[in-house]
Biopython code that builds the backbone (N, CA, C, O; Angstrom):
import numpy as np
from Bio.PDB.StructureBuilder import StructureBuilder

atoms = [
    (1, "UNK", "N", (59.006, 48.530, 96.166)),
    (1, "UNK", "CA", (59.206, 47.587, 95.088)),
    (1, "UNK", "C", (58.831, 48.207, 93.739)),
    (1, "UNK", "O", (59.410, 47.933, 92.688)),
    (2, "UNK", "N", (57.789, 49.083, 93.862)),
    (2, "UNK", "CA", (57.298, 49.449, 92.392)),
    (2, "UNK", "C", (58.396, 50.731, 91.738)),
    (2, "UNK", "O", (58.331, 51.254, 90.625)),
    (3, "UNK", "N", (59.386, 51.001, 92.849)),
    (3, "UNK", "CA", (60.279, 51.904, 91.988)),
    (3, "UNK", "C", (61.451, 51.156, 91.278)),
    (3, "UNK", "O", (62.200, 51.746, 90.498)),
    (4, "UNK", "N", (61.573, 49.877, 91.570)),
    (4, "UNK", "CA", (62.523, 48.784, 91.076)),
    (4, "UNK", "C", (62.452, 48.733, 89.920)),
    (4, "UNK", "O", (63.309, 47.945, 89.521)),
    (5, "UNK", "N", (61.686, 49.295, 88.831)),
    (5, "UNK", "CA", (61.260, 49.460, 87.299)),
    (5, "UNK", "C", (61.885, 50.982, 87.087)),
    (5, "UNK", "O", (62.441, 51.248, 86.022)),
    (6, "UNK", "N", (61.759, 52.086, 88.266)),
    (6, "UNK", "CA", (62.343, 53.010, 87.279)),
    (6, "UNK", "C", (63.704, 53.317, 87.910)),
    (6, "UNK", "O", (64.277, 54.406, 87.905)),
    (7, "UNK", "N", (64.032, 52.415, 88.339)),
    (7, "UNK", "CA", (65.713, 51.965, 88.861)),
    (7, "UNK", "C", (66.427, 51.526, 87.421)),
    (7, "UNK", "O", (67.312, 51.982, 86.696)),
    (8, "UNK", "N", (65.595, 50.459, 87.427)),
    (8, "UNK", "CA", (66.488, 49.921, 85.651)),
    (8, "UNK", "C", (66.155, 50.500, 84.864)),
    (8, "UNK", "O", (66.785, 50.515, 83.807)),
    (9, "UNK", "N", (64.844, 51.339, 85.069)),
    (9, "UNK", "CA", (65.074, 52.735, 83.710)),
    (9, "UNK", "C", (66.321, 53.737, 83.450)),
    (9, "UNK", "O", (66.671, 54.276, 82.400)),
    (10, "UNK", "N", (67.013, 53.827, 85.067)),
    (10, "UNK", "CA", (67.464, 54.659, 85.002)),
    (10, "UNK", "C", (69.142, 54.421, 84.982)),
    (10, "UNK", "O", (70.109, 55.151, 84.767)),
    (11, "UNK", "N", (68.913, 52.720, 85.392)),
    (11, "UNK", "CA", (70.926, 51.837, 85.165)),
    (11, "UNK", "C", (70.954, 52.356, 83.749)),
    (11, "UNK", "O", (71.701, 53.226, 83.302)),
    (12, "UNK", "N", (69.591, 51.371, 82.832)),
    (12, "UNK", "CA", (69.731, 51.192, 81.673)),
    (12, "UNK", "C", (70.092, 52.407, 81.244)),
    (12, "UNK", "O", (71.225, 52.415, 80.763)),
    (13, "UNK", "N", (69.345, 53.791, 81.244)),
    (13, "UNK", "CA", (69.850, 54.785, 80.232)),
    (13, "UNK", "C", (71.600, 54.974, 80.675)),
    (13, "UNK", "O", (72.433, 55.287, 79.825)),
    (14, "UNK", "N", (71.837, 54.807, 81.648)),
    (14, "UNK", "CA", (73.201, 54.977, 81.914)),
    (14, "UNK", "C", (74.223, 53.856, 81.678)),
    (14, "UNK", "O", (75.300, 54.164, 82.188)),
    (15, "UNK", "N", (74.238, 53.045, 81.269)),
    (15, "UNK", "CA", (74.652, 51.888, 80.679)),
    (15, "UNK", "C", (75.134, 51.578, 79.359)),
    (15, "UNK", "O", (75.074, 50.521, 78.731)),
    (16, "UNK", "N", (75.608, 52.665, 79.064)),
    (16, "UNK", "CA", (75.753, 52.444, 77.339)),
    (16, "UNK", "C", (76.539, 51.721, 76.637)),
    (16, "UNK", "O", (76.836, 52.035, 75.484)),
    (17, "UNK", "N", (77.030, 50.544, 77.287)),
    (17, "UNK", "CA", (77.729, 49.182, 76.908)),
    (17, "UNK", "C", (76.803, 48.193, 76.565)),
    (17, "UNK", "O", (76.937, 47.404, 75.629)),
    (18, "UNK", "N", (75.578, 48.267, 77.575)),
    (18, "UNK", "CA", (74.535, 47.269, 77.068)),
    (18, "UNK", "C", (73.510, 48.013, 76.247)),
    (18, "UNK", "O", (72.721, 47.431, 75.502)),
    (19, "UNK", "N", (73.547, 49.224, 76.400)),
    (19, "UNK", "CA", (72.538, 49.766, 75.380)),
    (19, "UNK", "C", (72.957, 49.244, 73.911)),
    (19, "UNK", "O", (72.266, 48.600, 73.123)),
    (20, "UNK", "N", (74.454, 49.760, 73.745)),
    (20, "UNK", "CA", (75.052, 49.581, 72.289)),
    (20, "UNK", "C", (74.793, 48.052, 71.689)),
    (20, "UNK", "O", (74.531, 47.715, 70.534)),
    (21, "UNK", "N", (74.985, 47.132, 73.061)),
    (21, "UNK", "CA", (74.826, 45.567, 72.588)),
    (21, "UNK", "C", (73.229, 45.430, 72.108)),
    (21, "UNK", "O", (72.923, 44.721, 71.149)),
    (22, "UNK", "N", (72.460, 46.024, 72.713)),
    (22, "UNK", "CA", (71.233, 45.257, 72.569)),
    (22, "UNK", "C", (70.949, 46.476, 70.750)),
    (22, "UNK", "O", (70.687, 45.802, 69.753)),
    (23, "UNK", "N", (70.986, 47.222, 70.648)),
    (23, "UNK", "CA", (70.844, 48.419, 69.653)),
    (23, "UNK", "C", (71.532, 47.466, 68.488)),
    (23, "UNK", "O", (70.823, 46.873, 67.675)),
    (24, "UNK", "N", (72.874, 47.377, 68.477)),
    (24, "UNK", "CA", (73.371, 46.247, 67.506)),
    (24, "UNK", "C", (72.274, 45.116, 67.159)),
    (24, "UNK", "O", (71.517, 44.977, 66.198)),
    (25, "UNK", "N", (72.493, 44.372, 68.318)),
    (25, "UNK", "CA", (71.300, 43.002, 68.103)),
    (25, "UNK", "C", (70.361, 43.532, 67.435)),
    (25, "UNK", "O", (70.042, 42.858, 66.455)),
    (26, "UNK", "N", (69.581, 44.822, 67.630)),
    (26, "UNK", "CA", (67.950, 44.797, 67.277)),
    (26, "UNK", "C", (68.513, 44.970, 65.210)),
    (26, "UNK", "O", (68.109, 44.338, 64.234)),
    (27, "UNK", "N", (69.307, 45.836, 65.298)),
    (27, "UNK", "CA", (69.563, 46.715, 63.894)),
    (27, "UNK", "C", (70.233, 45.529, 63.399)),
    (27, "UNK", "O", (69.918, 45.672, 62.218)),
    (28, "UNK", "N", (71.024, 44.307, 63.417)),
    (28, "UNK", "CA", (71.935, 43.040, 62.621)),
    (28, "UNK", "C", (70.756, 42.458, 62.446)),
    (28, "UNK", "O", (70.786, 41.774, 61.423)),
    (29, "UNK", "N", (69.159, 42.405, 63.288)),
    (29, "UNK", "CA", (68.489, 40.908, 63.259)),
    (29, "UNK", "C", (67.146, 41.354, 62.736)),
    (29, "UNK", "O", (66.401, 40.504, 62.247)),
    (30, "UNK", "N", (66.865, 42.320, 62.783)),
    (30, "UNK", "CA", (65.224, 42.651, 62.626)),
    (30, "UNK", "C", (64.639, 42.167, 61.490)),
    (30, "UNK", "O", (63.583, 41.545, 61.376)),
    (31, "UNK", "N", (65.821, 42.685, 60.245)),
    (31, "UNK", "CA", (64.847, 42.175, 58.871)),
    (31, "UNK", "C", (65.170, 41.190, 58.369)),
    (31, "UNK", "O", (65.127, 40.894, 57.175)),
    (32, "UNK", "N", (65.594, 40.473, 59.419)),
    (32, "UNK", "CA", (65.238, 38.693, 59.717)),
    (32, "UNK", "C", (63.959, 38.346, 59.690)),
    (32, "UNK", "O", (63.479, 37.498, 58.937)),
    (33, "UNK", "N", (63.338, 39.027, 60.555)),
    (33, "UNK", "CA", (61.639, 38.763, 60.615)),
    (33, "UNK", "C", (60.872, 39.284, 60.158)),
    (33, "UNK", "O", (60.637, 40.487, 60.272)),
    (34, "UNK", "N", (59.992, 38.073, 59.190)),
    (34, "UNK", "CA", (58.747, 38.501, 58.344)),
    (34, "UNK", "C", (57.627, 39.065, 59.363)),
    (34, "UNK", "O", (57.300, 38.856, 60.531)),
    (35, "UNK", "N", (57.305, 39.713, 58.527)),
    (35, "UNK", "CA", (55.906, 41.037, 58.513)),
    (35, "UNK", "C", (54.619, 40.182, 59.284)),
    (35, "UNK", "O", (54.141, 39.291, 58.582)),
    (36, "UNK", "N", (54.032, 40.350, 60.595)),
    (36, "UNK", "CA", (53.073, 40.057, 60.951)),
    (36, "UNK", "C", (52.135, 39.424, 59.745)),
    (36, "UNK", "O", (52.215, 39.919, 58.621)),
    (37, "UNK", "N", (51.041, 38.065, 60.064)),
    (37, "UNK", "CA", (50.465, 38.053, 59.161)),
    (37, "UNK", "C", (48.962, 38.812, 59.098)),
    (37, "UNK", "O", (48.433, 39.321, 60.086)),
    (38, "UNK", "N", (48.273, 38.787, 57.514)),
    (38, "UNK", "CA", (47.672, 39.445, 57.601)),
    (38, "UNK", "C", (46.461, 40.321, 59.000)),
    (38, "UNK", "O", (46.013, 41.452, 59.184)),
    (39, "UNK", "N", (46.354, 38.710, 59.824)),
    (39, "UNK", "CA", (45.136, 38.752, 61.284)),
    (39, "UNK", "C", (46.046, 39.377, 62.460)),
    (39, "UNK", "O", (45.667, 39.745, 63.572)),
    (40, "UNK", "N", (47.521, 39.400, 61.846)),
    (40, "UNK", "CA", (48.351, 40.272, 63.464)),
    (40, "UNK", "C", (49.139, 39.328, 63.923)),
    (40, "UNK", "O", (50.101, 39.693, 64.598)),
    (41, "UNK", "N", (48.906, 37.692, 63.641)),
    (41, "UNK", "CA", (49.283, 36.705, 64.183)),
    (41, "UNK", "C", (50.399, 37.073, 64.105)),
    (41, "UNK", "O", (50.511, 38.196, 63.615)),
    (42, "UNK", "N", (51.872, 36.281, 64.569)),
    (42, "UNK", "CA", (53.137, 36.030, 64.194)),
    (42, "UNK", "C", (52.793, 35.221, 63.201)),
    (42, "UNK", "O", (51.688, 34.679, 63.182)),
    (43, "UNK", "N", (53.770, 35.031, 62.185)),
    (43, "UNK", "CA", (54.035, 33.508, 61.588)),
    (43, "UNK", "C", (55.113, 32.337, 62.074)),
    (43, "UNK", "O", (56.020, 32.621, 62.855)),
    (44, "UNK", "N", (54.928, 30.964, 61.530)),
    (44, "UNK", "CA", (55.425, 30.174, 62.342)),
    (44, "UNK", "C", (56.790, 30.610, 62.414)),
    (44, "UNK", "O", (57.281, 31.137, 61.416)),
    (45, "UNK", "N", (57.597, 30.438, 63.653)),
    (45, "UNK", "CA", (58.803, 30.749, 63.509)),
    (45, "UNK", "C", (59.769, 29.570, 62.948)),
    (45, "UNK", "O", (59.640, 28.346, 62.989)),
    (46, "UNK", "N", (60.512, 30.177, 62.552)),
    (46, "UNK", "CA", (62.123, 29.353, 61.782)),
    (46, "UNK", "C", (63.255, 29.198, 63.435)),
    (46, "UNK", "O", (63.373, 29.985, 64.375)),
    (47, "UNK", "N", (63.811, 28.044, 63.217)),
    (47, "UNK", "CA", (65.159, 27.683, 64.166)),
    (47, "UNK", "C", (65.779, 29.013, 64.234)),
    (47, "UNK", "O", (66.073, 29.594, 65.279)),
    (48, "UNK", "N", (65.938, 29.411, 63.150)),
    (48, "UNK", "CA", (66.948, 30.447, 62.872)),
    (48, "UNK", "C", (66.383, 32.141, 63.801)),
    (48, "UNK", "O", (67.101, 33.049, 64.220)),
    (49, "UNK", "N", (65.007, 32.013, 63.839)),
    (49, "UNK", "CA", (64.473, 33.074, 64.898)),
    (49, "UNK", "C", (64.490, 32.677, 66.077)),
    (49, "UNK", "O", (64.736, 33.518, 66.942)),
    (50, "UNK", "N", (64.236, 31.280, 66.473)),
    (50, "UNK", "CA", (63.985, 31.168, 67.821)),
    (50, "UNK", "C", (65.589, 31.163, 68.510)),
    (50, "UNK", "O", (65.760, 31.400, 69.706)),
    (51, "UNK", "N", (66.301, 30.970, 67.916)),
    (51, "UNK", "CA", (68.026, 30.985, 68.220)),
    (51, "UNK", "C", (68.053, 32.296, 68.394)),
    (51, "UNK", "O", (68.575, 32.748, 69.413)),
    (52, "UNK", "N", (67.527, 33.089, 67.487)),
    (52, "UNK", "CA", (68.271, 34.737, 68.049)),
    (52, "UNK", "C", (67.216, 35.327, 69.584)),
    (52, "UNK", "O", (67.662, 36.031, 70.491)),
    (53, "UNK", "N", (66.013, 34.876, 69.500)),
    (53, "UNK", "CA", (65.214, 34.641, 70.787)),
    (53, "UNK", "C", (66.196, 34.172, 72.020)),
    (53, "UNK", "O", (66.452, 34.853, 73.013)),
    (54, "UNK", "N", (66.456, 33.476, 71.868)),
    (54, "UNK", "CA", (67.720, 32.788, 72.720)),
    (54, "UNK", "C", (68.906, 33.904, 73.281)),
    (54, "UNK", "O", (69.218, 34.436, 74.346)),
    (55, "UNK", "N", (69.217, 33.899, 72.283)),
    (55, "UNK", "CA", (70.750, 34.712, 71.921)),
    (55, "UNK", "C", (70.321, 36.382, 72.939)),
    (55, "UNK", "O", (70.988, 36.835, 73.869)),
    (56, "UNK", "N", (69.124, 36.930, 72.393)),
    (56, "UNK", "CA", (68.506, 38.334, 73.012)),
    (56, "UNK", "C", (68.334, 38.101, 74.526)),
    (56, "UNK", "O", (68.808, 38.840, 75.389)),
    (57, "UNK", "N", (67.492, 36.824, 74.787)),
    (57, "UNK", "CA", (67.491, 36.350, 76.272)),
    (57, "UNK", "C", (68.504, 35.999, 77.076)),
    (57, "UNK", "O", (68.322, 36.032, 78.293)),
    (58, "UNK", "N", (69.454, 35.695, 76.667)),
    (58, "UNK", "CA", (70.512, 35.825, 77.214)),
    (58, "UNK", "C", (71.254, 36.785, 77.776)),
    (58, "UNK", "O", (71.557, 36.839, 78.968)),
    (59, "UNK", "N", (71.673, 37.849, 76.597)),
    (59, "UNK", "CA", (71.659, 38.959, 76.901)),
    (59, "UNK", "C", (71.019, 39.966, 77.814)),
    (59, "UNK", "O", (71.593, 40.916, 78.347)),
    (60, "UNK", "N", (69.406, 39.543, 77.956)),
    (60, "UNK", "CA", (69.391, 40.560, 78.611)),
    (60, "UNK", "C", (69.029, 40.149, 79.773)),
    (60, "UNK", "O", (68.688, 40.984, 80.611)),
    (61, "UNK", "N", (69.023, 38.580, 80.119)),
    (61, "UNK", "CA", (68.470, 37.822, 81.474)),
    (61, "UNK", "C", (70.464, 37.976, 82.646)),
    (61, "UNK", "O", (70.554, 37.577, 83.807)),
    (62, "UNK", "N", (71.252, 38.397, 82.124)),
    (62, "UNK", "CA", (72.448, 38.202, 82.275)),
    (62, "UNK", "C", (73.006, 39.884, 82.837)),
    (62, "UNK", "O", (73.594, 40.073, 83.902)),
    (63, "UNK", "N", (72.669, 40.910, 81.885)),
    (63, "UNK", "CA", (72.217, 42.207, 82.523)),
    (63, "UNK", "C", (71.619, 42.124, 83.615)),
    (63, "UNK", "O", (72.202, 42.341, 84.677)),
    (64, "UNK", "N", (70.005, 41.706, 83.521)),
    (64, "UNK", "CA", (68.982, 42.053, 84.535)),
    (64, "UNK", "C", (69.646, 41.273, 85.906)),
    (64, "UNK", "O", (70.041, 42.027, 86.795)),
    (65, "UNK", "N", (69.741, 40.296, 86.049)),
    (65, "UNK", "CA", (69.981, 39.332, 87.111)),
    (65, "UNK", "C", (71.346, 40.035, 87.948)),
    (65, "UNK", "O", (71.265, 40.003, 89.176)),
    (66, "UNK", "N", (72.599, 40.669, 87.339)),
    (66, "UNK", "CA", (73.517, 41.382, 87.740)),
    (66, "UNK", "C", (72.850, 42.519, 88.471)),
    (66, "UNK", "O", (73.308, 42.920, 89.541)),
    (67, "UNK", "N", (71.484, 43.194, 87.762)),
    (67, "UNK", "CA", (71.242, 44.631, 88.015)),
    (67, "UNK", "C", (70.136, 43.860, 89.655)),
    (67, "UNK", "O", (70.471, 43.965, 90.835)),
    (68, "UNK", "N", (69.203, 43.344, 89.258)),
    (68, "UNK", "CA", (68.645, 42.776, 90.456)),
    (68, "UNK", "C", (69.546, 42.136, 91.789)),
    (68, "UNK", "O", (68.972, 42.100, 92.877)),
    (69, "UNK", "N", (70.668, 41.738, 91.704)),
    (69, "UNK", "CA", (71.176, 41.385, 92.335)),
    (69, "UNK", "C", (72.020, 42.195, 93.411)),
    (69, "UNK", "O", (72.405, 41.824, 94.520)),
    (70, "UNK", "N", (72.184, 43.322, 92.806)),
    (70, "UNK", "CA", (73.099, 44.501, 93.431)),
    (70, "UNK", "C", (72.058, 45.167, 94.187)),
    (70, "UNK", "O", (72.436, 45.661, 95.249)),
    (71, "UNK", "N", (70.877, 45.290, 93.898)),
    (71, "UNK", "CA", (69.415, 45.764, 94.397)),
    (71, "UNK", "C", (68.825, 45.051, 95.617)),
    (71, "UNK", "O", (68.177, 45.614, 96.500)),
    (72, "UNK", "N", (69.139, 43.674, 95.564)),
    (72, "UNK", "CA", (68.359, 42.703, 96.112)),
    (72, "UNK", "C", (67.527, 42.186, 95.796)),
    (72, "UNK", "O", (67.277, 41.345, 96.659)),
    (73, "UNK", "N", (66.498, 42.111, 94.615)),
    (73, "UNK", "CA", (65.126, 41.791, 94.117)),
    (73, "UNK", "C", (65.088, 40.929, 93.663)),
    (73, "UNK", "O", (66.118, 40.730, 93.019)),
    (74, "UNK", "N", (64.097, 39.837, 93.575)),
    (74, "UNK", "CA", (64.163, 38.285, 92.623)),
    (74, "UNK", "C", (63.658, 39.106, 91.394)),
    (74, "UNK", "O", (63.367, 40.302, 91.434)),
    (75, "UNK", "N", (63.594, 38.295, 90.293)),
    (75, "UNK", "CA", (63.593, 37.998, 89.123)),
    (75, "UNK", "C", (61.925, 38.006, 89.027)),
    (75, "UNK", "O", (61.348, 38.763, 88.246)),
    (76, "UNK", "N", (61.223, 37.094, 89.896)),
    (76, "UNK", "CA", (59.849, 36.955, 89.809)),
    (76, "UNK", "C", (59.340, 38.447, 90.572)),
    (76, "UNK", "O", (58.192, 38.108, 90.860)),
    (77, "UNK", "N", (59.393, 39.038, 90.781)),
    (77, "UNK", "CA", (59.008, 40.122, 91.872)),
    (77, "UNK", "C", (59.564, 41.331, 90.709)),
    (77, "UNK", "O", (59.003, 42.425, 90.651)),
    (78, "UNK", "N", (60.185, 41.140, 90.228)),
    (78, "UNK", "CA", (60.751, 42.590, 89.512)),
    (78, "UNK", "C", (59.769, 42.552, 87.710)),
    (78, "UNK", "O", (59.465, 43.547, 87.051)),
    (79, "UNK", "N", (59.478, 41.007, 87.328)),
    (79, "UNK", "CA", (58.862, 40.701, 86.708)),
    (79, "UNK", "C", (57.252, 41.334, 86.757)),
    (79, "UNK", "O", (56.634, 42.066, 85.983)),
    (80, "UNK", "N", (56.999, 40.867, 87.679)),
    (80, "UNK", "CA", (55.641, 41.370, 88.004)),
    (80, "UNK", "C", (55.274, 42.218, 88.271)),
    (80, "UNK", "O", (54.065, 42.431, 88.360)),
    (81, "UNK", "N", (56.357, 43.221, 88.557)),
    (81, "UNK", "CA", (55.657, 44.823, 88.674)),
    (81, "UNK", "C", (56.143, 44.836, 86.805)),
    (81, "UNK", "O", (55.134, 44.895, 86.103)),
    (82, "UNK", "N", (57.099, 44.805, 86.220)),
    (82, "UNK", "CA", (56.886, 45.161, 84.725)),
    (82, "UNK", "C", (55.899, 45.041, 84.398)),
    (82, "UNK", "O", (55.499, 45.894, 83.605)),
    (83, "UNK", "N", (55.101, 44.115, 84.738)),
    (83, "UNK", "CA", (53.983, 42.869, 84.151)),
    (83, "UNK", "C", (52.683, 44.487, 83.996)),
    (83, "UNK", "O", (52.100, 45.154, 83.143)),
    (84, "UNK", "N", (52.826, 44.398, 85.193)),
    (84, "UNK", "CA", (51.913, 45.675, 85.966)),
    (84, "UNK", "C", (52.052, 46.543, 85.492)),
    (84, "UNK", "O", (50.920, 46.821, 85.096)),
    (85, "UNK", "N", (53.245, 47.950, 84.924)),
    (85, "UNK", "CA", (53.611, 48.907, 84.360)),
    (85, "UNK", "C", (53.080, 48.388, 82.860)),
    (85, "UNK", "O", (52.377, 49.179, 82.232)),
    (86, "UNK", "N", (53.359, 47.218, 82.322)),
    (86, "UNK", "CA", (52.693, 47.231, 80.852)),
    (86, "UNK", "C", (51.333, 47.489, 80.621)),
    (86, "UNK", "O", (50.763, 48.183, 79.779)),
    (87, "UNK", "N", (50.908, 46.744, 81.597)),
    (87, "UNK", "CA", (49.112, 46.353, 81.615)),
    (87, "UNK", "C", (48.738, 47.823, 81.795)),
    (87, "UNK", "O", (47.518, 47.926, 81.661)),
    (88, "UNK", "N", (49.380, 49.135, 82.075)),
    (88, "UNK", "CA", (48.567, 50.237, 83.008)),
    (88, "UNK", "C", (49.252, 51.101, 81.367)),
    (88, "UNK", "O", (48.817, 52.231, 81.146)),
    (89, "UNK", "N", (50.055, 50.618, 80.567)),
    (89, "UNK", "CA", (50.206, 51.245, 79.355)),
    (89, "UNK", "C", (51.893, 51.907, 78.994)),
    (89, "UNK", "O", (52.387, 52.308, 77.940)),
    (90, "UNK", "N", (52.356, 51.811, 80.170)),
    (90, "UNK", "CA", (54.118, 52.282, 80.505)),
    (90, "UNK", "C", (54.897, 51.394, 79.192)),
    (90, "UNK", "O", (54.923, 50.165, 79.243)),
    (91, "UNK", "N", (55.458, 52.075, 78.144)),
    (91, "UNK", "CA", (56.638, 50.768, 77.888)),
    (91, "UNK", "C", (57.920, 51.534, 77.990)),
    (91, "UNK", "O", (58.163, 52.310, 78.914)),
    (92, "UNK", "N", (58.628, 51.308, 77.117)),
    (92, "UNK", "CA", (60.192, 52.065, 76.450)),
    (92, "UNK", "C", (60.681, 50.931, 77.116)),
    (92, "UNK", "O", (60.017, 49.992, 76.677)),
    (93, "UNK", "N", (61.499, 50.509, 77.952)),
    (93, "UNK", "CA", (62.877, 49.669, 78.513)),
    (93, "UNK", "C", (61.606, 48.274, 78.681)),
    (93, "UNK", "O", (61.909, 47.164, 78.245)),
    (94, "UNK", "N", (60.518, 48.458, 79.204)),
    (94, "UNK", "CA", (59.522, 47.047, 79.736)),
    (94, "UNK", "C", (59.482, 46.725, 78.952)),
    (94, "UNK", "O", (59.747, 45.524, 79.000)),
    (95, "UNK", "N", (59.210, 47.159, 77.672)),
    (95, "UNK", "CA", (58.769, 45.872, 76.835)),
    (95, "UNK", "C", (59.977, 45.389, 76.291)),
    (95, "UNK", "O", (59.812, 44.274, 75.796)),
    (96, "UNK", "N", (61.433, 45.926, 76.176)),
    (96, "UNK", "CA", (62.568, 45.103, 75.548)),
    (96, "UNK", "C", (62.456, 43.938, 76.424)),
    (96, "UNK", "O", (62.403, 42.782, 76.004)),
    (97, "UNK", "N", (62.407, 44.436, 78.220)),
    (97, "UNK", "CA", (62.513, 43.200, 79.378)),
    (97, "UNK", "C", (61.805, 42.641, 78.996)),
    (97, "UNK", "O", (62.290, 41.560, 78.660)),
    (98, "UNK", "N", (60.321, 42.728, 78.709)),
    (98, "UNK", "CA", (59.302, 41.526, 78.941)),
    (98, "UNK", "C", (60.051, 40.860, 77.905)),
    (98, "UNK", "O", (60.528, 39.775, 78.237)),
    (99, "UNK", "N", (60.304, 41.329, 76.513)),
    (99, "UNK", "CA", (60.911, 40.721, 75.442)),
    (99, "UNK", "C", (61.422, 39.698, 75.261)),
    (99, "UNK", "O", (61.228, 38.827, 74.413)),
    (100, "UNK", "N", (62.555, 39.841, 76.617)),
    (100, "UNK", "CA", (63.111, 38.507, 77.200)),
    (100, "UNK", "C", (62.730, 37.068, 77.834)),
    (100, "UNK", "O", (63.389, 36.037, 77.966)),
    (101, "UNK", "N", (61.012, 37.516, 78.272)),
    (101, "UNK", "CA", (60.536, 36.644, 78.550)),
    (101, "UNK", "C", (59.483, 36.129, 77.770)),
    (101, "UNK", "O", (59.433, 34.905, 77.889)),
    (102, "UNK", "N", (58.304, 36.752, 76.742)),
    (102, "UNK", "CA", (58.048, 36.167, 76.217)),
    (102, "UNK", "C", (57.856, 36.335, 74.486)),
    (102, "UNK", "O", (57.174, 37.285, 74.101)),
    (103, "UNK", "N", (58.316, 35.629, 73.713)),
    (103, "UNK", "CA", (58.653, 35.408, 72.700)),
    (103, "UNK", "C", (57.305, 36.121, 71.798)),
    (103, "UNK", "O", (57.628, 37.064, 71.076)),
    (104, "UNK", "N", (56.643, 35.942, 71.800)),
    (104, "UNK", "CA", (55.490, 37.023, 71.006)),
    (104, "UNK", "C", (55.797, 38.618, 71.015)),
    (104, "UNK", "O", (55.781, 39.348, 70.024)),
    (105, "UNK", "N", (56.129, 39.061, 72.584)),
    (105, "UNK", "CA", (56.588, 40.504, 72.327)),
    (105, "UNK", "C", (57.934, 40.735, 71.647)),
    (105, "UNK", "O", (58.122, 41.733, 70.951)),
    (106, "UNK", "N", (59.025, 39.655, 71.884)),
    (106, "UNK", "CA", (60.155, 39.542, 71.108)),
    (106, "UNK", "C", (59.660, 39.672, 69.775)),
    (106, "UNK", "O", (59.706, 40.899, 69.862)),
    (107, "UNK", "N", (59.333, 39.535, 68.900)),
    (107, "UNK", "CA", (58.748, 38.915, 67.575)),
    (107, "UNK", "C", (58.535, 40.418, 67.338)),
    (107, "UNK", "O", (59.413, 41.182, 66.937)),
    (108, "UNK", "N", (57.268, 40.756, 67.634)),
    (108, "UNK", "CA", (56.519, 42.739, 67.976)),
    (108, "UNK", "C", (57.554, 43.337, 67.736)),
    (108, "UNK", "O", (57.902, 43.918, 66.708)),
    (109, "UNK", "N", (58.269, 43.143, 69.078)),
    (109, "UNK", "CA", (59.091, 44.445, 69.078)),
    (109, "UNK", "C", (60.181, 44.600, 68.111)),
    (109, "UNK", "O", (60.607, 45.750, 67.995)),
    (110, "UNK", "N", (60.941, 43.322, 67.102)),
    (110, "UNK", "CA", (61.307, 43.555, 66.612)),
    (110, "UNK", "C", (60.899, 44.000, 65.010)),
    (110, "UNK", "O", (61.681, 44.511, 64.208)),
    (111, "UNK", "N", (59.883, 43.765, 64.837)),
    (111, "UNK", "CA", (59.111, 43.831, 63.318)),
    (111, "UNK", "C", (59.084, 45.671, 63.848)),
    (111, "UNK", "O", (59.432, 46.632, 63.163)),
    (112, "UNK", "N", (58.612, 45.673, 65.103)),
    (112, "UNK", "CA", (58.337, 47.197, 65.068)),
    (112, "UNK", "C", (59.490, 48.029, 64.559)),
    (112, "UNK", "O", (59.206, 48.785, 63.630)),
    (113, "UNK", "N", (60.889, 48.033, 65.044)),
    (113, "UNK", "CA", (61.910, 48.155, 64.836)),
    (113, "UNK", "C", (62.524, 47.954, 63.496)),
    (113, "UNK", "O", (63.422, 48.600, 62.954)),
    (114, "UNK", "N", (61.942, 47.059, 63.131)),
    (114, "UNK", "CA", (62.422, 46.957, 61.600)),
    (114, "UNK", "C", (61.543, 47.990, 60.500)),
    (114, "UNK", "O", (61.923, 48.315, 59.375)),
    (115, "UNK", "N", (60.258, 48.398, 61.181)),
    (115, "UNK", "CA", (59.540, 49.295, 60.190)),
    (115, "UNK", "C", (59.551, 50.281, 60.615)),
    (115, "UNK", "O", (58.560, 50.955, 60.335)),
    (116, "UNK", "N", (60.589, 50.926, 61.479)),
    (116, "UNK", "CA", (61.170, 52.470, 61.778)),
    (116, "UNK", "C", (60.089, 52.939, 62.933)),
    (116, "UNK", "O", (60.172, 54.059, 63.438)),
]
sb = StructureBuilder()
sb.init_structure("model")
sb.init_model(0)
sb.init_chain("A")
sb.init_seg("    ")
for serial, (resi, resn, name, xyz) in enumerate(atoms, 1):
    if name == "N":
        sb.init_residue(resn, " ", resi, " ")
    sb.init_atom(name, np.array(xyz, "f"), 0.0, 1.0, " ", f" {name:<3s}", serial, name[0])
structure = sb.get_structure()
């Protein structure tokens, strides 16, 4: 099970239909979102962020579920070893996934992205 993470490391780099989609998304939407506040917090979000939250989750819950599916793996089980690879310090492709699930690293990862 714990190689099921560098399985979709390794669809994803080969995938360059969804790479290009999600690369678009990050580069059209990033400097949409204001600058962490001063304590690190997010600030409150706007409709207009939590829609592209949406829009990204979609995207990539629609990928993953195709890629898990051809594999055999649930969703919760493939989750939780990411969960695991983050916590031990691993990112590059995990944290776009976790991204999808929770909206604080969405937020991160794109401010990160927007400041090169």
């Amino acid at each position: 099970m714990e190689t099921i993470s560098d399985d979709m490391m390794d669809w994803w780099m080969e995938n360059d239909d969804l790479s290009e989609q999600l690369e678009k998304f990050v580069a059209t939407h990033c400097e949409k979102f204001p600058d962490l506040k001063e304590d690190g917090s997010i600030p409150e979000s706007s409709p207009e962020l939590m829609d592209l939250y949406c829009e990204f989750k979609a995207i990539m819950e629609a990928a993953m579920e195709a890629f898990l599916k051809s594999k055999g793996v649930s969703n919760e089980d493939f989750f939780n070893v990411c969960k695991k690879k983050e916590d031990a310090g691993e990112t590059g492709i995990l944290t776009w996934i976790l991204a999808a699930t929770e909206y604080d690293t969405f937020y991160r990862s794109m401010i990160d992205e927007k400041k090169g």
